[in-house]
BADOKE-572417 format. One record per atom (N, C-alpha, C): residue in three letters; atom name; x, z, y. Coordinates in Angstrom, 1 decimal. Layout:
<atoms>
ATOM  sekol  filo      px      pz      py
ATOM    Ala    CA       X       Z       Y
...
</atoms>
This chain:
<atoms>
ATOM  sekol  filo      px      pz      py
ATOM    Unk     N     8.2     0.5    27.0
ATOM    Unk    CA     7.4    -0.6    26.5
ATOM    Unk     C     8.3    -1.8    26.2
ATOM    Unk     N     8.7    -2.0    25.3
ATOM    Unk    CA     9.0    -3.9    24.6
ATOM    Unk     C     8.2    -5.0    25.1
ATOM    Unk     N     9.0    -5.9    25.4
ATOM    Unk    CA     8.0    -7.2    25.4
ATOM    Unk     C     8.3    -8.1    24.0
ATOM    Unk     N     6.9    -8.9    24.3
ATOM    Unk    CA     6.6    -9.5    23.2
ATOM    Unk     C     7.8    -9.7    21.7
ATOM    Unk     N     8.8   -10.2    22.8
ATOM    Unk    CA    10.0   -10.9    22.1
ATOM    Unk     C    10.9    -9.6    21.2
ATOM    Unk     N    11.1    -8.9    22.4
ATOM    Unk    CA    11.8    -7.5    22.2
ATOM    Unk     C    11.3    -6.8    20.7
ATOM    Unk     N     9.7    -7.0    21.0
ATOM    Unk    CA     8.7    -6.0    19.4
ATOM    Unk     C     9.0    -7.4    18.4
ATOM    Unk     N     9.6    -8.3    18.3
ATOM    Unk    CA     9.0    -9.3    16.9
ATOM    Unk     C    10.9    -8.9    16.4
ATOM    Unk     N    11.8    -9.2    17.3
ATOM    Unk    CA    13.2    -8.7    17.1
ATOM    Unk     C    13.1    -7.3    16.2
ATOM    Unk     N    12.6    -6.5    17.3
ATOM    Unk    CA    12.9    -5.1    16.2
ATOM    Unk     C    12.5    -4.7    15.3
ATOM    Unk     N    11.1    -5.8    15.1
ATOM    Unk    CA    10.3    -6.1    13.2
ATOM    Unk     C    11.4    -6.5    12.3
ATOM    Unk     N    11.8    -7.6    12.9
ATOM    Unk    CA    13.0    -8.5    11.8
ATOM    Unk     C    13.9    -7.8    11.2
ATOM    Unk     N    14.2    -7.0    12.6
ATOM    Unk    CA    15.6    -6.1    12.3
ATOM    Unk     C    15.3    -5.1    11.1
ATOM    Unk     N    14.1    -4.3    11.6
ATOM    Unk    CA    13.9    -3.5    10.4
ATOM    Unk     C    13.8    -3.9     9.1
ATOM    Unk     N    12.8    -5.3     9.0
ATOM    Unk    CA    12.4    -5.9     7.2
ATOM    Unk     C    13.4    -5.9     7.0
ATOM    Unk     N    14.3    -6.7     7.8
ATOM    Unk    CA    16.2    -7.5     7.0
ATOM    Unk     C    16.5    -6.1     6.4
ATOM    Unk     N    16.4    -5.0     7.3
ATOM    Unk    CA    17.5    -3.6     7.1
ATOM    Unk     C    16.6    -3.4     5.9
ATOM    Unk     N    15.6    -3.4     6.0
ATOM    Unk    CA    14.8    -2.3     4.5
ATOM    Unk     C    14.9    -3.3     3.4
ATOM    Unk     N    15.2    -4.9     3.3
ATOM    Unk    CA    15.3    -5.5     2.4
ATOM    Unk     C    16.6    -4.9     1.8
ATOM    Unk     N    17.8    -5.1     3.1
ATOM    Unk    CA    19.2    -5.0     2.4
ATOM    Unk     C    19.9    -3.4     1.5
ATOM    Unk     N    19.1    -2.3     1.7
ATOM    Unk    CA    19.0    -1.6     1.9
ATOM    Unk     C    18.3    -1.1     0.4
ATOM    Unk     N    17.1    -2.2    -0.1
ATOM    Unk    CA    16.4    -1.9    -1.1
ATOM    Unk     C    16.1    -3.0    -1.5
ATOM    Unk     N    16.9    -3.7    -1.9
ATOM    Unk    CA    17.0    -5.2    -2.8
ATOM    Unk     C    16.2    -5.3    -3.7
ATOM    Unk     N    15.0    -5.0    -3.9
ATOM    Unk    CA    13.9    -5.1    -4.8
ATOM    Unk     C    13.5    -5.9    -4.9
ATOM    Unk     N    12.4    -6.8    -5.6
ATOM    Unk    CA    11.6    -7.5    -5.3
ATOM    Unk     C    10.1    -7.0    -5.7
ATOM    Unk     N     9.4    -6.1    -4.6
ATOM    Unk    CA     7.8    -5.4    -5.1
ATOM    Unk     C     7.0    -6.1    -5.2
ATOM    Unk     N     6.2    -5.8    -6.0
ATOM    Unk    CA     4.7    -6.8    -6.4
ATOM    Unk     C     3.8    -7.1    -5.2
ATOM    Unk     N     3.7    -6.1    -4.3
ATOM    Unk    CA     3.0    -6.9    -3.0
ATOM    Unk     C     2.0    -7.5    -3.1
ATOM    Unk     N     1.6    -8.8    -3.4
ATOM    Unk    CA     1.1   -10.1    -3.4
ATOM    Unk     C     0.5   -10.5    -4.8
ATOM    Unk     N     1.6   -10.1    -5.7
ATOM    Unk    CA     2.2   -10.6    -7.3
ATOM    Unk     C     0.9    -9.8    -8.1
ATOM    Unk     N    -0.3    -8.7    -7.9
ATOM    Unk    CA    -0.8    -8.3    -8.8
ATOM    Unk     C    -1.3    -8.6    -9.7
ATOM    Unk     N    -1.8   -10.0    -9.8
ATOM    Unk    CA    -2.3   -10.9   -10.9
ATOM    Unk     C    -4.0   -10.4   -11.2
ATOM    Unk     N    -4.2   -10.1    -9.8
ATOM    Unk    CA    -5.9    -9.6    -9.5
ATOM    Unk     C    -5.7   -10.5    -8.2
ATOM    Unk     N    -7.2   -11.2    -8.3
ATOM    Unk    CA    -7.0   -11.7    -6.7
ATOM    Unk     C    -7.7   -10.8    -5.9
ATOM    Unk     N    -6.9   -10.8    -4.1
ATOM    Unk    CA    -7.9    -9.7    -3.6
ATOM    Unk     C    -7.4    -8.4    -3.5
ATOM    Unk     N    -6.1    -8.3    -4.7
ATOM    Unk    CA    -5.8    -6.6    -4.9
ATOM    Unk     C    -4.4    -6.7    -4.5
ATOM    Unk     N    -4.3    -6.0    -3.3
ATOM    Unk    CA    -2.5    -6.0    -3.2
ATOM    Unk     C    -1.7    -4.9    -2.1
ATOM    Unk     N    -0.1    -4.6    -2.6
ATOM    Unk    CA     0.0    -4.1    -2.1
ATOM    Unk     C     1.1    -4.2    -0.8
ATOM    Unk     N     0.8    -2.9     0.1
ATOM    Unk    CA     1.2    -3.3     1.5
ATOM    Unk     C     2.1    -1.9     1.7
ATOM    Unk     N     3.2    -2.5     2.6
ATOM    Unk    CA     4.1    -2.0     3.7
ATOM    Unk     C     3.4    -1.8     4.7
ATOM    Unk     N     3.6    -0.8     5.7
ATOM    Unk    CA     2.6    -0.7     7.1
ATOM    Unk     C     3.7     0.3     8.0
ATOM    Unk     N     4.1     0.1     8.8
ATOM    Unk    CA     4.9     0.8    10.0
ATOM    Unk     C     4.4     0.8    11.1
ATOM    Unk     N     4.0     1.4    11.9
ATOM    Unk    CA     3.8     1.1    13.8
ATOM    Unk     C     4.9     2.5    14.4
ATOM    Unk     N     4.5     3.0    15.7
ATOM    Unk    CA     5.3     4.1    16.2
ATOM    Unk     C     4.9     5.4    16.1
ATOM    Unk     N     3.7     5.5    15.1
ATOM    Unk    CA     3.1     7.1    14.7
ATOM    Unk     C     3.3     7.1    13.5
ATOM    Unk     N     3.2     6.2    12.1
ATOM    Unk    CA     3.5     6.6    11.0
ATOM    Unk     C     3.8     5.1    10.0
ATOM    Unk     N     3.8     6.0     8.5
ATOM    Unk    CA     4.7     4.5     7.9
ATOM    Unk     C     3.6     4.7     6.6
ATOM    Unk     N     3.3     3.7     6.3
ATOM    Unk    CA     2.4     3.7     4.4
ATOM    Unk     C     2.0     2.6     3.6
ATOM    Unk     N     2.2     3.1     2.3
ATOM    Unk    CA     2.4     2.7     1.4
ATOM    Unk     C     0.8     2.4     1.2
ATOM    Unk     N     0.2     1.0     0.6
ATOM    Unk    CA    -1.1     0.8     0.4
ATOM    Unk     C    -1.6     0.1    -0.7
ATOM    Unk     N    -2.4     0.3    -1.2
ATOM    Unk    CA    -3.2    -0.7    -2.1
ATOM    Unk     C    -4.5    -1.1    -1.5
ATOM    Unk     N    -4.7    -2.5    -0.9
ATOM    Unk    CA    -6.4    -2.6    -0.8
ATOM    Unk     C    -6.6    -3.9    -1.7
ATOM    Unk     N    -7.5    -3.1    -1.7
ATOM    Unk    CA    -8.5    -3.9    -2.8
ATOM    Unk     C    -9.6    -4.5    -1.6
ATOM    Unk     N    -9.7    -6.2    -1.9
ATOM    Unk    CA   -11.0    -6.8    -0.9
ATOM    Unk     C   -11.3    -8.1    -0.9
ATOM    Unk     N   -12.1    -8.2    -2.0
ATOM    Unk    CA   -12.5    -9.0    -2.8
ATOM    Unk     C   -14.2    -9.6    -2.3
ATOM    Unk     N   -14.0   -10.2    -2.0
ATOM    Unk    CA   -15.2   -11.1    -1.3
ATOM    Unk     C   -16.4   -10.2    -1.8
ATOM    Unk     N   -16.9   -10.6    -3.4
ATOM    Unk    CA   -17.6   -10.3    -3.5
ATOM    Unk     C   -17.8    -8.4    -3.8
ATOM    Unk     N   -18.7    -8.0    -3.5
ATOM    Unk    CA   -18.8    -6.4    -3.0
ATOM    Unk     C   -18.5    -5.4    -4.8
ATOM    Unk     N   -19.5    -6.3    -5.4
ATOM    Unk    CA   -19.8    -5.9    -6.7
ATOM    Unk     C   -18.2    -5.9    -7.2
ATOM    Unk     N   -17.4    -6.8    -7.0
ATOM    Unk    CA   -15.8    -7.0    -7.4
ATOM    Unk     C   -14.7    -5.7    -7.1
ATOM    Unk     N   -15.3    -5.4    -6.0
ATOM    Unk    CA   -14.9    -4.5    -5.0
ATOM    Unk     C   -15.2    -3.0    -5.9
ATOM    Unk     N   -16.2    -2.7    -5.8
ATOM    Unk    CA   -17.0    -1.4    -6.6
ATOM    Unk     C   -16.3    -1.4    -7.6
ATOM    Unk     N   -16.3    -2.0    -8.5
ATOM    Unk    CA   -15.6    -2.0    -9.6
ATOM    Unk     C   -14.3    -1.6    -9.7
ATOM    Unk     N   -13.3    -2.8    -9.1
ATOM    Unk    CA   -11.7    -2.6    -9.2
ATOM    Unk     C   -11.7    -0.9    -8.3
ATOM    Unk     N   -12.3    -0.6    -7.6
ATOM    Unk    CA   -12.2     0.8    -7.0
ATOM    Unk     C   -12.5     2.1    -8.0
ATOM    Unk     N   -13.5     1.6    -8.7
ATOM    Unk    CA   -14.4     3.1    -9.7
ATOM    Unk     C   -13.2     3.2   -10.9
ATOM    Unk     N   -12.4     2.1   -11.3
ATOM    Unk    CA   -11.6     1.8   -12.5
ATOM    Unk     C   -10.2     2.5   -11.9
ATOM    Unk     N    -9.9     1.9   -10.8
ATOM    Unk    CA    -8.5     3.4   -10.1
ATOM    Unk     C    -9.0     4.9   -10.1
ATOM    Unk     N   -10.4     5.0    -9.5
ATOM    Unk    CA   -10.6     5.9    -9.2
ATOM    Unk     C   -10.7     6.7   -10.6
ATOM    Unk     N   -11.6     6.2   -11.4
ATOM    Unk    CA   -11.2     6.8   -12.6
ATOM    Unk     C    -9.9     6.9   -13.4
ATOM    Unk     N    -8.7     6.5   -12.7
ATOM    Unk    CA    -7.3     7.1   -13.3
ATOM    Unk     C    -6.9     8.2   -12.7
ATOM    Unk     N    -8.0     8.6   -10.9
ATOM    Unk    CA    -7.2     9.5   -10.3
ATOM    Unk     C    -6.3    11.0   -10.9
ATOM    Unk     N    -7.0    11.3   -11.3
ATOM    Unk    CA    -6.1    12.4   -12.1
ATOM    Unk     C    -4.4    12.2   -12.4
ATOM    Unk     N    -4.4    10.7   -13.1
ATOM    Unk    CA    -3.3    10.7   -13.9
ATOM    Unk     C    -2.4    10.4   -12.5
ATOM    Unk     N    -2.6     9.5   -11.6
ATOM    Unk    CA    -2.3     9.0    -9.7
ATOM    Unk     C    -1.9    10.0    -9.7
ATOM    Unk     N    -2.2    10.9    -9.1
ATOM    Unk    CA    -1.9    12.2    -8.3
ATOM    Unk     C    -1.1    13.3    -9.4
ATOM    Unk     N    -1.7    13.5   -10.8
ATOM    Unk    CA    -0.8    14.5   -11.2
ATOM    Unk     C     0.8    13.8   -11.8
ATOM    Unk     N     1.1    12.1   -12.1
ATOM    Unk    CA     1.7    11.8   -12.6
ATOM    Unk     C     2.9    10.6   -11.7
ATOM    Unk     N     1.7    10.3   -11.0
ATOM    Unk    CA     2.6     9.4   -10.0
ATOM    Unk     C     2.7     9.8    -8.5
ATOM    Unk     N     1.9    10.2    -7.6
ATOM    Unk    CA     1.4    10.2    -6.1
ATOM    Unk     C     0.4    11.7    -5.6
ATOM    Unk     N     1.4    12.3    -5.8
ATOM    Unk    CA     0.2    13.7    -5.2
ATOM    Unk     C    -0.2    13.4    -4.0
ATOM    Unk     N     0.4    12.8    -3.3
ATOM    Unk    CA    -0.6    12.8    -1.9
ATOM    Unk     C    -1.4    11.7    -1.6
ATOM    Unk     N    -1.5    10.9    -2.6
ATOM    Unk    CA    -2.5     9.6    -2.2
ATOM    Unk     C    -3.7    10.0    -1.9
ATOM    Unk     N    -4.5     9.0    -1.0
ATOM    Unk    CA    -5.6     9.5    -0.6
ATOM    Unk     C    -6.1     8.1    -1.3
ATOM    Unk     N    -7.6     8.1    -1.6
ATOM    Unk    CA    -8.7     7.0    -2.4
ATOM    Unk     C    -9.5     7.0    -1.3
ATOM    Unk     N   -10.1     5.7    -0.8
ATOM    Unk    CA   -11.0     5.8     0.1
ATOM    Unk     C   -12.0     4.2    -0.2
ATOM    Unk     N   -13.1     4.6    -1.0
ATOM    Unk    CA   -14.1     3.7    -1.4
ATOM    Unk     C   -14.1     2.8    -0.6
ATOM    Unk     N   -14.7     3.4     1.1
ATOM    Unk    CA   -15.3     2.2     2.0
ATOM    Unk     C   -14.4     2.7     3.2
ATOM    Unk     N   -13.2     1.6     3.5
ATOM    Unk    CA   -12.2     2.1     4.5
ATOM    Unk     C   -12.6     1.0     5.4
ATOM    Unk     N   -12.5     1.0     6.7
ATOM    Unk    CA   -13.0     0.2     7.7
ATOM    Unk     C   -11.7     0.0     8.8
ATOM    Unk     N   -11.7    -1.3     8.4
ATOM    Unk    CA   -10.2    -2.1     9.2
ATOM    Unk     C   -10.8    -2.0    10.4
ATOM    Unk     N    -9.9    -2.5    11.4
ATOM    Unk    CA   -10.3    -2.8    13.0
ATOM    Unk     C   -10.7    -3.5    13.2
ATOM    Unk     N   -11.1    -4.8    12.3
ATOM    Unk    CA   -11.9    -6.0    12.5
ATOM    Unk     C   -13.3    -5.5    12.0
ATOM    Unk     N   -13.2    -4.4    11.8
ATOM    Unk    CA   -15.0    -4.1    10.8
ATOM    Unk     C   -15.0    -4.4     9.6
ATOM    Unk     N   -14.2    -4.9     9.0
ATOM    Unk    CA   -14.4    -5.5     7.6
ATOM    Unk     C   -14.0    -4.4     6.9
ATOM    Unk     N   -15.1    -4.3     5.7
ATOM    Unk    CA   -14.5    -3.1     4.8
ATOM    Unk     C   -14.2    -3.6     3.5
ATOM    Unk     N   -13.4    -2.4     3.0
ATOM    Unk    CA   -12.3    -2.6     2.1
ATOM    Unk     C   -12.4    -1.5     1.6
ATOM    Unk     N   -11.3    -1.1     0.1
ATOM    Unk    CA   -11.0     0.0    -0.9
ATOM    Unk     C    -9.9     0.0    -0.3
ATOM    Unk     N    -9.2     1.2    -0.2
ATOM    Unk    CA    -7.7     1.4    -0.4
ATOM    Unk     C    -7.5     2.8    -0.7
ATOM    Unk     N    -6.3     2.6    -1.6
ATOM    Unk    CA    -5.3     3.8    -1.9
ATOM    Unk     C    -4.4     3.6    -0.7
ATOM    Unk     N    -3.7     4.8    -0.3
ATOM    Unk    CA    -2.6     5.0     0.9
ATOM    Unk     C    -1.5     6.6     0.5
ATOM    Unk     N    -1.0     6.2     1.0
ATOM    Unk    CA     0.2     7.5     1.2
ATOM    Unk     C     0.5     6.9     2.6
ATOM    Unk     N     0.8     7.9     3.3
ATOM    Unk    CA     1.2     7.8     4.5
ATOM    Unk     C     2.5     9.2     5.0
ATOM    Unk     N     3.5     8.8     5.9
ATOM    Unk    CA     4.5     9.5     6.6
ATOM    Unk     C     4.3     9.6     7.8
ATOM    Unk     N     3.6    10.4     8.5
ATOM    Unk    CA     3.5    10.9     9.9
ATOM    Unk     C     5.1    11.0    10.8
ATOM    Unk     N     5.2    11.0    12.0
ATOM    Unk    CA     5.7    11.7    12.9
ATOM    Unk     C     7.6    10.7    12.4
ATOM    Unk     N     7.0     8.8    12.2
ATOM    Unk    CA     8.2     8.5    12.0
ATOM    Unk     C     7.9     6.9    13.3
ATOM    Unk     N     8.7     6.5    13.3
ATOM    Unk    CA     8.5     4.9    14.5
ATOM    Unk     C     9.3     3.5    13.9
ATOM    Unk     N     8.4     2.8    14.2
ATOM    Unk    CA     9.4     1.7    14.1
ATOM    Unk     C    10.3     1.5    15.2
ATOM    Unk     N    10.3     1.6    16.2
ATOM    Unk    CA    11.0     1.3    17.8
ATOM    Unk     C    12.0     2.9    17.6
ATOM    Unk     N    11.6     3.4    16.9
ATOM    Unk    CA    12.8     4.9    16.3
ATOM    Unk     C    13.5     4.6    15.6
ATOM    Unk     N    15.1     4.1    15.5
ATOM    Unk    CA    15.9     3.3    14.5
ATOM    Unk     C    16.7     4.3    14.3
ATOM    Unk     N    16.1     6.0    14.6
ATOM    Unk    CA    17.0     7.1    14.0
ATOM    Unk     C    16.0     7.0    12.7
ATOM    Unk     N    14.7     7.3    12.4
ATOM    Unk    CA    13.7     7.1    11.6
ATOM    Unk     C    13.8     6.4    10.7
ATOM    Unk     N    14.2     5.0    10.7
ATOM    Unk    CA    14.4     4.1     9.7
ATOM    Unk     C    14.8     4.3     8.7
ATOM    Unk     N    15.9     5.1     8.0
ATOM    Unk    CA    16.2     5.5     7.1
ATOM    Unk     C    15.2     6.5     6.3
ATOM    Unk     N    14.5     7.1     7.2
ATOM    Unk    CA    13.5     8.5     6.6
ATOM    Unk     C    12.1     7.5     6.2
ATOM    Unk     N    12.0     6.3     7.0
ATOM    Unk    CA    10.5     5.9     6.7
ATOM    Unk     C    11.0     4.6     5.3
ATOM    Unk     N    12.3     4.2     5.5
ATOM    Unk    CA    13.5     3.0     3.9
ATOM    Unk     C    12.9     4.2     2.6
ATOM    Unk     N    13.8     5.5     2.9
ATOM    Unk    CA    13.2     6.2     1.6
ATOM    Unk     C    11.8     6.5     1.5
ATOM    Unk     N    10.9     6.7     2.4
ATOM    Unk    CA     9.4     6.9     1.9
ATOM    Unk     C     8.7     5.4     1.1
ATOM    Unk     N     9.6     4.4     1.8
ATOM    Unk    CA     8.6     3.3     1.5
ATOM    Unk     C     9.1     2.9    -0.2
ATOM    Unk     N    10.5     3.4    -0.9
ATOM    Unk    CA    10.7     3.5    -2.0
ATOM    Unk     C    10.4     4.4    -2.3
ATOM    Unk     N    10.3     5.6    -1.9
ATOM    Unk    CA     9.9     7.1    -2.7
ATOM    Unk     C     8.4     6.5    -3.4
ATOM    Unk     N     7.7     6.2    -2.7
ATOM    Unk    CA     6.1     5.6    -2.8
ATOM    Unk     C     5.8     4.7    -3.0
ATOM    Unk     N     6.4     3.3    -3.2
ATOM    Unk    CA     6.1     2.1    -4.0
ATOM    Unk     C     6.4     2.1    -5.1
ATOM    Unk     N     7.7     2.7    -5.3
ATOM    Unk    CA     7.9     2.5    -7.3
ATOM    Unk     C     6.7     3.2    -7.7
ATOM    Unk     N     6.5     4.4    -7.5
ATOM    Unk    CA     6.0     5.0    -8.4
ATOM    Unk     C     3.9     4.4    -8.8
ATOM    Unk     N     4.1     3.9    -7.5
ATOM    Unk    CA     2.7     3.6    -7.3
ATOM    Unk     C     2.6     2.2    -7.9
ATOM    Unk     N     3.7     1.4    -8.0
ATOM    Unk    CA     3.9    -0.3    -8.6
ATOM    Unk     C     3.7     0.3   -10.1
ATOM    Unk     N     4.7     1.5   -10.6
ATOM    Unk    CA     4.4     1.9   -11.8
ATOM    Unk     C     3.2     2.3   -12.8
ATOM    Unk     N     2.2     3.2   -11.7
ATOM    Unk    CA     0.9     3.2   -12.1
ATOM    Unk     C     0.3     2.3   -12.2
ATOM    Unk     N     0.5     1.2   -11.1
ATOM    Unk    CA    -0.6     0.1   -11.5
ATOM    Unk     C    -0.1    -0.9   -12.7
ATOM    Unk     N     1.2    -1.2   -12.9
ATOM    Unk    CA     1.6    -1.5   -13.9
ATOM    Unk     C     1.1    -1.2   -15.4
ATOM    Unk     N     1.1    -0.1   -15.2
ATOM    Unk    CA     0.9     0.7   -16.7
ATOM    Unk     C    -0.9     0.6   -16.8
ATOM    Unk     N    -1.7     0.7   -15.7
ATOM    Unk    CA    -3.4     0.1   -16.2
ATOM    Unk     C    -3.2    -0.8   -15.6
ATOM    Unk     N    -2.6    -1.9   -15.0
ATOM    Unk    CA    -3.1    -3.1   -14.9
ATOM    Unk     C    -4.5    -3.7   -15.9
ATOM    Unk     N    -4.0    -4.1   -17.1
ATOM    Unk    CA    -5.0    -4.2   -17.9
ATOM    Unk     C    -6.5    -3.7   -18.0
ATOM    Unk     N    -6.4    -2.6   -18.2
ATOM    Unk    CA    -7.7    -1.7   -17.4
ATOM    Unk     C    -8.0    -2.2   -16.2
ATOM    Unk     N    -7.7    -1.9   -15.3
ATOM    Unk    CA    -8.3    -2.4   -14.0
ATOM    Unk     C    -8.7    -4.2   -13.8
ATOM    Unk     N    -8.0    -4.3   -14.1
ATOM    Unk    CA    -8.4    -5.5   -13.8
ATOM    Unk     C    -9.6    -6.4   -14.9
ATOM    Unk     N    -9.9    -5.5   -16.2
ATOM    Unk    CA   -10.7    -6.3   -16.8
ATOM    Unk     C   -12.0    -6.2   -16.5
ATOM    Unk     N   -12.9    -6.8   -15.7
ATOM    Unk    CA   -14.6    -6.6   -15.4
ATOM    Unk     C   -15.4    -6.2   -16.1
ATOM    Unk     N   -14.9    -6.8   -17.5
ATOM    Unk    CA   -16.3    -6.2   -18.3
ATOM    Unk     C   -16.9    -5.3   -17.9
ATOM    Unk     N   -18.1    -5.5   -18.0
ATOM    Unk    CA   -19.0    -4.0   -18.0
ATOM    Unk     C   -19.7    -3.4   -19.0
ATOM    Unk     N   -19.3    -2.7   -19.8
ATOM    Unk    CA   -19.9    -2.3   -21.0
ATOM    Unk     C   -20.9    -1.3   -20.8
ATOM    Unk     N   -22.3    -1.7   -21.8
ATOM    Unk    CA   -23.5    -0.9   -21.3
ATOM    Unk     C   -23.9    -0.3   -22.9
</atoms>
C-alpha cells in the first residue's frame, strides 16, 4: 500500500511518461460540445479510453447518446470493435451519465512493467476514437430535431 504522497508521485510519473512518450495534444476537453468529453482512466485493475457525455439537462443527454449510438455500426466496424455504449452508466457518486469506453483489463498503474502496454492502448484507442468523433462531430452535435 502507498501513502498519500507515494500514489500522487506515481500519477505524475506516469502522465509526464505517457505525455513524453506520446507528444500529442488529444481533444479531451476540446470537443466543442459542452458536457461531451474525452477521458484517460487508469487505477490497479485496468486502463480506458472514454467518452461521457453529461449534460445537465437529461433531454441533451438522450440525444447526444441516440446520435453516436446511431453511428454504432460504423464505431465498431470502422473505428473500435470493442467499445461498449452504455445509455444510463452510473458513476460512484450516483450521478448518471452516457459513455462510450474501451477498456484493458489485467494492467496497473503502481505496475510500471505495464506502463508501456496500458501508453499503447491509451493511443491504440484515442486516435481512432478522436477520429470518429471528428468525422460526425457535426452530426452529433447538431440538436435539431426533425419531425
Amino acid at each position: 500500500m502507498y501513502s498519500k504522497e507515494e500514489s500522487l508521485k506515481i500519477k505524475k510519473e506516469f502522465w509526464v511518461e505517457f505525455a513524453a512518450t506520446y507528444p500529442k495534444k488529444w481533444l479531451l476537453y476540446d470537443t466543442k460540445i459542452k458536457d461531451v468529453t474525452f477521458k484517460f482512466y487508469v487505477d490497479n485493475k485496468k486502463a480506458q479510453v472514454l467518452l461521457d457525455i453529461e449534460p445537465k439537462e437529461e433531454e441533451k443527454r438522450k440525444i447526444y447518446f441516440e446520435k453516436i449510438q446511431s453511428l454504432q455500426t460504423i464505431l465498431l466496424e470502422d473505428y473500435l470493435p470493442e467499445a461498449i455504449l452504455e445509455r444510463n452508466y452510473y458513476l460512484e457518486s450516483g450521478k448518471v451519465i452516457s459513455r462510450i469506453w474501451i477498456e484493458k483489463l489485467n494492467v496497473s498503474l503502481n505496475n510500471k512493467s505495464t506502463w508501456n502496454e496500458i501508453f499503447t492502448f491509451f493511443h491504440n484507442a484515442m486516435s481512432p476514437f478522436e477520429e470518429f468523433f471528428l468525422e460526425h462531430q457535426d452530426y452529433i452535435k447538431d440538436l435539431e430535431i426533425n419531425t
